[in-house]
C-alpha positions in Angstrom: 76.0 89.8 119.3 73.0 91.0 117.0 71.6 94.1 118.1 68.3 96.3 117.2 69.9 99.7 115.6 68.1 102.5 116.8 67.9 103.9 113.6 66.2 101.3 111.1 68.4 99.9 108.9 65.7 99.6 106.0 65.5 103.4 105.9 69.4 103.8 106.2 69.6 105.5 102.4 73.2 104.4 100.7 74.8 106.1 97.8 77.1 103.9 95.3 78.6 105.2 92.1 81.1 104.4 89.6 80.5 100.8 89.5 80.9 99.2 92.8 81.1 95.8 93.0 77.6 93.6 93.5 79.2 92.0 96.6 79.1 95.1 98.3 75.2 95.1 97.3 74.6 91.6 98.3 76.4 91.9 101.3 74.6 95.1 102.4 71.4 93.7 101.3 72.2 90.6 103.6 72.6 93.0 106.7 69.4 94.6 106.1 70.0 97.6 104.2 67.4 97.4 101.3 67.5 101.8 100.6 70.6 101.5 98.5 70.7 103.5 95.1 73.8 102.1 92.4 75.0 104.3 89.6 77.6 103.1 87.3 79.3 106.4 86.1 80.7 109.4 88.7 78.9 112.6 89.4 80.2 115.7 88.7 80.0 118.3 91.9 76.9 119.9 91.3 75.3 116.3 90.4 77.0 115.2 93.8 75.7 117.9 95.8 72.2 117.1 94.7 72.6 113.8 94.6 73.9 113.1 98.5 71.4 115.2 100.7 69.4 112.7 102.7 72.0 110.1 102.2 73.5 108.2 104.7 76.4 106.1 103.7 78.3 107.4 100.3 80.3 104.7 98.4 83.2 105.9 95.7 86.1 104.6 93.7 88.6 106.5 92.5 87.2 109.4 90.2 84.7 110.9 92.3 86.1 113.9 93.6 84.2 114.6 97.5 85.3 118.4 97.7 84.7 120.4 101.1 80.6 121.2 99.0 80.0 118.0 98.3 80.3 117.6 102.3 78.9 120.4 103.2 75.5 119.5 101.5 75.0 116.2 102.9 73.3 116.9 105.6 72.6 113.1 106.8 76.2 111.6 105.8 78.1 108.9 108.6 80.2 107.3 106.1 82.3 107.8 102.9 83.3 104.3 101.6 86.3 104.8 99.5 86.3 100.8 97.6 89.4 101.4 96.2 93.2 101.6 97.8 93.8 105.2 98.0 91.6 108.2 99.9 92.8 111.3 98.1 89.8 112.0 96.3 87.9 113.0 99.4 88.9 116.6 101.0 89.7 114.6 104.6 89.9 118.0 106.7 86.4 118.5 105.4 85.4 115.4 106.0 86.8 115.2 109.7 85.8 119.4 110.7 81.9 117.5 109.8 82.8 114.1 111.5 82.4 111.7 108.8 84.0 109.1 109.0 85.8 107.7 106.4 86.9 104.0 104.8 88.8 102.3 102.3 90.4 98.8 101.5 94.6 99.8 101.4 95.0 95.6 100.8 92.4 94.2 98.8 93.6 94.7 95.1 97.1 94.5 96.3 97.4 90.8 94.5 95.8 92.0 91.3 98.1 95.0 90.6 100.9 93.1 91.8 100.8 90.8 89.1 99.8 93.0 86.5 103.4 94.9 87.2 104.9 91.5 86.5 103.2 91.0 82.9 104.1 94.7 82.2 107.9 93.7 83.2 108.1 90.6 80.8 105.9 92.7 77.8 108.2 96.0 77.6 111.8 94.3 78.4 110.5 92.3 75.4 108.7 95.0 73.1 105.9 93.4 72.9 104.0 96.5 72.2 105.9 97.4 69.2 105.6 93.9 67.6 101.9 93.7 68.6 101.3 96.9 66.9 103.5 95.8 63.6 101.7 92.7 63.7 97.8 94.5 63.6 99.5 96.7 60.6 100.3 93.6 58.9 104.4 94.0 59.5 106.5 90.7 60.0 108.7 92.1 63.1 110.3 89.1 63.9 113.8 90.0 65.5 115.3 89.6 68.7 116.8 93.0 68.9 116.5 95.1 72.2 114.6 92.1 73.7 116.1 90.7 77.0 114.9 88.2 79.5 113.9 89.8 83.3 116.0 86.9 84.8 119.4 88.6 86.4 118.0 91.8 85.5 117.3 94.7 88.6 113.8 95.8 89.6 114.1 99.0 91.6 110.8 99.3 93.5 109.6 102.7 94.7 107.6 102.1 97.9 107.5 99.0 99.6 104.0 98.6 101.3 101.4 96.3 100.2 101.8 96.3 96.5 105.9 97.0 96.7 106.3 94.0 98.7 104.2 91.5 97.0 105.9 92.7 93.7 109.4 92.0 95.1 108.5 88.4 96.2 106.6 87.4 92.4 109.6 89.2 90.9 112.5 87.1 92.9 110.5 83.6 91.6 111.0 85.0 88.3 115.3 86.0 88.6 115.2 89.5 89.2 117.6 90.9 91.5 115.1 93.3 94.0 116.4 96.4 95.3 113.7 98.8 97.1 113.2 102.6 98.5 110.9 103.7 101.4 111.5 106.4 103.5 110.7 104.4 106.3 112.7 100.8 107.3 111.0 98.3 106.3 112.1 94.5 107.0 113.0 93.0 103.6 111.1 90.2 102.0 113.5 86.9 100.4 117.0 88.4 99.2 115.5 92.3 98.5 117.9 94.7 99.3 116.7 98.6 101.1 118.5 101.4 99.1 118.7 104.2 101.3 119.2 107.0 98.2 116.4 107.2 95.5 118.8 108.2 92.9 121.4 105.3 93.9 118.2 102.8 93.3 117.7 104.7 89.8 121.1 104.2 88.9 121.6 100.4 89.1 117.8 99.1 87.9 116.8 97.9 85.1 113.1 98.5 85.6 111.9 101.1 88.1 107.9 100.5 89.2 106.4 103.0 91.2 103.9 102.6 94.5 103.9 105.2 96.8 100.8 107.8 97.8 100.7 110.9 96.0 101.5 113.5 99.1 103.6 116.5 99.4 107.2 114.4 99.2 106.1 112.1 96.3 104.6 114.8 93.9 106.7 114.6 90.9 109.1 112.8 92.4 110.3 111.2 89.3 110.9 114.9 87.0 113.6 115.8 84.1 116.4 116.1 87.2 115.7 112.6 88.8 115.6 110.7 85.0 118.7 111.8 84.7 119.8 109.5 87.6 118.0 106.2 85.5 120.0 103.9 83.8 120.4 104.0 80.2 118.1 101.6 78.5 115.6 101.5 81.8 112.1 101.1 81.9 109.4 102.6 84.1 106.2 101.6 85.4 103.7 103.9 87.3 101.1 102.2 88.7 100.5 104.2 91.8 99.3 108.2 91.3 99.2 110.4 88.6 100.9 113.2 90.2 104.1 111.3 91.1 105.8 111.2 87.3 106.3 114.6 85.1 104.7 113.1 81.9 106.4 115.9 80.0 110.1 114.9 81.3 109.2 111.5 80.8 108.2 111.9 77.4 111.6 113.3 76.5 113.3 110.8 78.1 111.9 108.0 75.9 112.3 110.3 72.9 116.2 110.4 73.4 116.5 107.0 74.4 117.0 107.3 78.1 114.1 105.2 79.1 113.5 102.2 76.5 110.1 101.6 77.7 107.4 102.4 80.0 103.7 101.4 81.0 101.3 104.2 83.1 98.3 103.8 84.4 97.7 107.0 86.2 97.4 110.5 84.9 97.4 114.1 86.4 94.1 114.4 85.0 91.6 111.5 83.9 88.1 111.3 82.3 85.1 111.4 84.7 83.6 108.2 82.8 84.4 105.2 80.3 83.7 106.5 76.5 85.0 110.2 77.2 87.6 111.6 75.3 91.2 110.8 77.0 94.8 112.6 75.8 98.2 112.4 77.3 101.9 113.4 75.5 102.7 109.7 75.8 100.6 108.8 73.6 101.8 106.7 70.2 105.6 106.4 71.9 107.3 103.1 70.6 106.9 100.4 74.0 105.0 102.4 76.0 101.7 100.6 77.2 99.1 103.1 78.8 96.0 101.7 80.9 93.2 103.7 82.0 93.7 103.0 85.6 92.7 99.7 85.6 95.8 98.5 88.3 93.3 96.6 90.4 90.8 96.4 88.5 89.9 92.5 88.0 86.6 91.1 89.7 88.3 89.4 92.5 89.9 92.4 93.3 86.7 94.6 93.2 84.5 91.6 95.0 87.5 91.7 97.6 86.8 95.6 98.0 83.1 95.7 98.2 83.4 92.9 101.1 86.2 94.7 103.3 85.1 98.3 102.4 81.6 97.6 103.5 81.9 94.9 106.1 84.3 98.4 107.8 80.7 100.9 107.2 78.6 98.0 108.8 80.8 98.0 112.0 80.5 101.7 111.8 76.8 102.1 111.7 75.8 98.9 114.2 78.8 99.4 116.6 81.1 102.1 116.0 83.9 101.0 115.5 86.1 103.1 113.5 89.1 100.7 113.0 90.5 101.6 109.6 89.1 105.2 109.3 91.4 108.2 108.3 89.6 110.8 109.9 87.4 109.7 113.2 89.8 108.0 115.5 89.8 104.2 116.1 87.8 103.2 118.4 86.9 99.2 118.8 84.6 98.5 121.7 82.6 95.3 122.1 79.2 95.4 122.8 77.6 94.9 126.1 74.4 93.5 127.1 71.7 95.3 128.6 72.9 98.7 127.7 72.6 101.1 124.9 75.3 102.6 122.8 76.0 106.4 122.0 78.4 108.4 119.8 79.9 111.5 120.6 82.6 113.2 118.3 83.9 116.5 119.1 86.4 119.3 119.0 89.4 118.2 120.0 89.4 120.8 123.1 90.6 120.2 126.6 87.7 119.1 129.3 85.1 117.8 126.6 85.7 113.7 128.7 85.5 115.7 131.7 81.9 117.3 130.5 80.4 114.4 129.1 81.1 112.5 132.5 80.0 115.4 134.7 76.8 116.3 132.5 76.2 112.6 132.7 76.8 112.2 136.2 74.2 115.2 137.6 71.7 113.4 135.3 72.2 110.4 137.2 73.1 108.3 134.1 75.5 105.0 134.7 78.2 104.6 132.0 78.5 100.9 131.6 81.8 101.3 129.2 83.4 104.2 127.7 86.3 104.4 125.2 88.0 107.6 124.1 90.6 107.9 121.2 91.9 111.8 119.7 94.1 112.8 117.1 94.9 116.4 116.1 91.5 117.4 115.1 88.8 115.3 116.9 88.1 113.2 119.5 85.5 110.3 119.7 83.8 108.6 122.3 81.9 105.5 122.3 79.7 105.4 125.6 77.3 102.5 126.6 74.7 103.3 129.1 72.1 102.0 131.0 68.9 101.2 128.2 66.7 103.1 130.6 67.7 106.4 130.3 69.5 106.4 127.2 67.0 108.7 125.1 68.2 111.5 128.4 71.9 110.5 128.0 71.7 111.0 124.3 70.0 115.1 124.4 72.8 115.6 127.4 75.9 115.0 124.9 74.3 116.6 121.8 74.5 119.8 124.5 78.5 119.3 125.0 80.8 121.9 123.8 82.8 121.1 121.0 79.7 118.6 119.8 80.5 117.8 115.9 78.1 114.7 115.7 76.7 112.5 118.0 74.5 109.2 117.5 72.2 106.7 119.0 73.3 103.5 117.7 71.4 100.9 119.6 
């Protein structure tokens, strides 16, 4: 069902920085959305702050830190679209206290890093590094020394979600024995094996890749006391969060030969844009391969994102639906003919449902459908009533206690 937004969409003004894939453009464009301004590079906060008043929808990758100011001045903003896996560079309590909703795509590179891990499995078990480098200095380093093949060998994977699990099943085609830790069960994929102990999985791999959310249990999870737990001659692979691995531990690890090898793509701290200057203690280490977060970062993978990522802000805007959102509720209600759609997000206080219907009811206003959904912070309320007197409806909720944002979508 197409419906007329209340709000034009031509004059909806959208925000896109560091890059973000031309399908998300196109597709945009194709819905009607014409006001849309794309910078390749991130903002820095005071750029940010200037940059987002009057805007609408906000799209980010990873770099672009959204801070509790950066919210605070956009005074028009629905939507943060986060087109990359991970949310943690937007201050979410901000971001929910302002109801904001906002978006990422958790499975759309999933493919892309997942066999990127596998080519970083076959290139440091071999030293390909070390013989690439020799070779570009003009040094013969032909030798089979400290090279093995990854069939037979152990793969200890560190999180087993999207990524972890599509890792395990590429590396069983290729012989590797999969053993995996989550702090939640999760229902093994082929002949993978759940280790219930971090350090027990440390102990008995080979390789050890990392892909778990950078929160208040992961932060340096892997440090100088948990390397000691690795087998002798491992490797290690982060392609997950920069906060997770103590680069300085890890450093001395490879220097007295604890870990043979590693590849990191993540850093505690990372340039704002391509060109600036970049530094890190693992720098010119024998087989270690560092990317500059570029785990998911192929042009399926980034055309996969800007379709999910802003088909999710579409829904938002024309419907509001909020399916996939990590800080309004989700709410899925279908449209219905005849009526006209409202908004309501609020406080999460007792008797707000029981205001909004009474208020409603003494104006004499029908409510076709209403959906409600909480969590700790917030609730939201999708409400369609009767196209008449939905202009009344609408200036009787903006008056509810508790009112954080409410909307006239169609």
């Amino acid at each position: 069902m197409t419906v007329a937004t209340s709000y034009p969409r031509n004059k909806i003004k959208i925000l896109l920085l560091e890059n973000i894939s031309d399908s998300a453009v196109a597709e945009m464009n194709t819905s009607g959305y014409l006001e849309i301004k794309k910078i390749n590079g991130a903002l820095s906060e005071t750029e940010l702050i200037e940059a987002v008043k009057g805007v609408h929808l906000l799209g980010i990758r990873s770099t672009t830190q959204i801070k509790k100011n950066v919210i605070a001045a956009a005074d028009k903003l629905l939507a943060v679209g986060c087109f990359c896996i991970g949310v943690n560079q937007v201050d979410l309590a901000a971001a929910t206290e302002k109801g904001v909703a906002v978006f990422n795509a958790p499975h759309a590179n999933t493919r892309s890093v997942a066999e990127l891990i596998i080519g970083l499995c076959v290139m440091l078990i071999r030293k390909i590094s070390d013989k690439n480098t020799a070779a570009h200095n003009g040094i013969w380093l032909k030798e089979a020394t400290g090279s093995f093949e990854l069939r037979g060998k152990t793969l200890g994977i560190v999180g087993y979600g999207n990524i972890g699990s599509q890792v395990s099943t590429m590396a069983e085609a290729m012989g590797l024995h999969v053993v995996y830790y989550d702090i939640a069960t999760k229902l093994p994929l082929g002949n993978a094996r759940q280790e219930r102990d971090l350090k027990e999985l440390l102990r008995q791999s080979d390789i050890v890749t990392l892909h778990v959310p950078s929160d208040a249990t992961t932060r340096n999870m892997i440090n100088a006391e948990t390397l000691k737990s690795f087998k002798k001659g491992s490797i290690l692979l982060n392609y997950s969060r920069g906060d997770i691995v103590d680069l300085g531990a890890l450093k001395k690890a490879l220097d007295e030969g604890l870990i043979t090898g590693a590849a990191v793509d993540v850093f505690p701290e990372e340039p704002e844009k391509n060109g600036d200057a970049f530094t890190t203690v693992l720098q010119n280490l024998p087989n270690v391969i560092l990317t500059p977060h570029i785990g998911g970062s192929t042009e399926e993978a980034q055309a996969n994102i800007g379709l999910d990522v802003t088909a999710k802000l579409i829904k938002y805007l024309e419907l509001g639906i909020s399916e996939g959102s990590h800080t309004v509720p989700p709410v899925s209600l279908p449209p219905q003919a005849g009526t006209h759609r409202i908004l309501h997000i609020h406080r999460n206080i007792p008797g707000v449902l029981g205001q909004i219907n009474s208020r409603l009811s003494k104006g004499g206003i029908n409510i076709v459908g209403q959906y409600l959904k909480t969590n700790e912070d917030i609730g939201y309320v999708i409400l369609d009533v009767d196209s008449r007197i939905s202009q009344e409806a609408f200036e009787i909720l903006k008056g509810v206690k508790g009112t954080l944002k409410a909307r006239l979508v169609y």
